[in-house]
N, C-alpha and C positions, 0 to 999 in steps of 0.2 A: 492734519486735524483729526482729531479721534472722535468715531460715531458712537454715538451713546445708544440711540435705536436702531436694529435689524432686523429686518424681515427680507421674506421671501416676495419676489415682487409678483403681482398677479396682475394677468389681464382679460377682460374677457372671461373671468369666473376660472380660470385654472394658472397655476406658476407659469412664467415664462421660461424657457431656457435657451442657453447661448448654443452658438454652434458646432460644440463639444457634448450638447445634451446635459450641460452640467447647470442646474436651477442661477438663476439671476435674482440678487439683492437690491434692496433699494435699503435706503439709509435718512435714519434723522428728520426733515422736513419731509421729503416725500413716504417717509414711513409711517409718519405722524398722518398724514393728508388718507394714504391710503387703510388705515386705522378706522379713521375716521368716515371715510367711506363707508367701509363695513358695516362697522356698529349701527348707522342709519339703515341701509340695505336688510341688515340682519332683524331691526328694529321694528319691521311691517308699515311703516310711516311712509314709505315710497306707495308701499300697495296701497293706500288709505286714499291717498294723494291721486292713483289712477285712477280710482271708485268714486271721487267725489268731483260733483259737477258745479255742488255753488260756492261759488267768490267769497265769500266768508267763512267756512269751515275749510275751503282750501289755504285761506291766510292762518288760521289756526294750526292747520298743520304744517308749513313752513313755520310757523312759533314753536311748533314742539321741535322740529327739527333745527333750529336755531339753539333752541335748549340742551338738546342730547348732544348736540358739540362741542355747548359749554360744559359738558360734566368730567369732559375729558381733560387731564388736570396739566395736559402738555396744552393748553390753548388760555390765552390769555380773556380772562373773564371780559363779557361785554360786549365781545368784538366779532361775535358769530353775526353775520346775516346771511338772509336767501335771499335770490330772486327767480322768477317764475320767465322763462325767457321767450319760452314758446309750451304749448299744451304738451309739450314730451319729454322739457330737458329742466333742470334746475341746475343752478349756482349756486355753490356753496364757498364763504367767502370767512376766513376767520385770522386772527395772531395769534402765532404759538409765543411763547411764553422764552425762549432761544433759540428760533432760528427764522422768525420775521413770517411772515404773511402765506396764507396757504390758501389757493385757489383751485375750486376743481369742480366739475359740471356729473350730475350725475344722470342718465337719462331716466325717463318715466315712463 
């Protein structure tokens, strides 16, 4: 099957590498996911989300960040939600557009 998306895969804020020291790929659905990651992380909307204490301006921003998933044009419009799982972590839950459902937690 041929990947259409590449990247470098990261963990923990730097690439990984195998045990040749030779960088590691991630492909397609988890490229798109960890893509997506990013752009949120990158976005301030995590920090926003550490800083605020009340229950309404915190659902507001899970709505922006619901939004900034949708902008990305590999994700099927609609289909972004969060959830708030615990005061540290959130869920981020969407469909890409070919290659089905992308799940992933990002801490806070």
């Amino acid at each position: 099957m041929e990947q259409h998306y590449i990247d470098l895969l990261v963990s923990d804020g730097g690439i990984d590498f195998d045990a040749g020291q030779q960088p590691q790929y991630t492909s397609d659905r988890n490229s798109i996911a960890q893509d997506v990651k990013h752009a949120i992380l990158e976005s301030g909307l995590v920090r926003k989300l550490q800083a605020e204490r009340s229950r309404p301006l915190r659902a507001d921003i899970l709505t922006q960040i619901e939004m900034l998933i949708e902008q990305d044009k590999r994700i099927e419009p609609g289909t972004a939600t969060t959830q708030e799982r615990s005061a540290g972590e959130i869920w981020l839950f969407a469909e890409t557009t070919e290659y089905g459902d992308v799940n992933m937690g990002i801490s806070v």
